[in-house]
C-alpha positions in Angstrom: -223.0 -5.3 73.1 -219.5 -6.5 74.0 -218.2 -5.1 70.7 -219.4 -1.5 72.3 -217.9 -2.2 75.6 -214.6 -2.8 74.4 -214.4 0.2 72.1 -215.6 2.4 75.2 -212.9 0.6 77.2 -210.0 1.5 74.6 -211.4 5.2 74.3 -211.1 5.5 77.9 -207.6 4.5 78.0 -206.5 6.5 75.1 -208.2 9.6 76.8 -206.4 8.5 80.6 -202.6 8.5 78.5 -203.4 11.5 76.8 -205.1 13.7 79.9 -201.5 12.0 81.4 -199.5 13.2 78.4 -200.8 16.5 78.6 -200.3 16.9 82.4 -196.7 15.7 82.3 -196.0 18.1 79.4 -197.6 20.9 80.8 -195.4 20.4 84.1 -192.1 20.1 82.2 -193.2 23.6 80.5 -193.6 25.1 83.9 -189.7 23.5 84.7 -188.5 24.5 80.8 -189.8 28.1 81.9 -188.6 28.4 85.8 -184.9 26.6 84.4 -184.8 29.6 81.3 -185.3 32.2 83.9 -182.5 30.9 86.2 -180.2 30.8 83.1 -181.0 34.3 82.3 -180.9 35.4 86.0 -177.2 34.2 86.1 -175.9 35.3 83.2 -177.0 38.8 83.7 -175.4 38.3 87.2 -172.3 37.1 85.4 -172.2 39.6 83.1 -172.6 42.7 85.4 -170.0 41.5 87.9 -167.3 41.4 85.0 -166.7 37.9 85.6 -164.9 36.7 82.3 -164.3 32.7 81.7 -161.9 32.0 79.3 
């Protein structure tokens, strides 16, 4: 019976790091996403104005 309870233990805490994993990464998709849109945003306002870096 202890043998049991220890493998249900590990499982659980794989399955907490990985629901944690999958959390984090989703949010830093969301950021990835919102940061690529910003990028764009700017450049198109960069490239409309005529602005020209050298």
């Amino acid at each position: 019976m202890n043998i049991l309870l220890i493998v249900i233990a590990i499982v659980a805490i794989v399955l907490l790091f990985t629901g944690g994993f999958v959390s984090a990464l989703n949010w830093l998709l969301w950021v990835g996403i919102i940061l690529l849109v910003l990028a764009v945003i700017v450049w198109l306002v960069r490239m409309i104005s005529g602005r020209r870096s050298v």
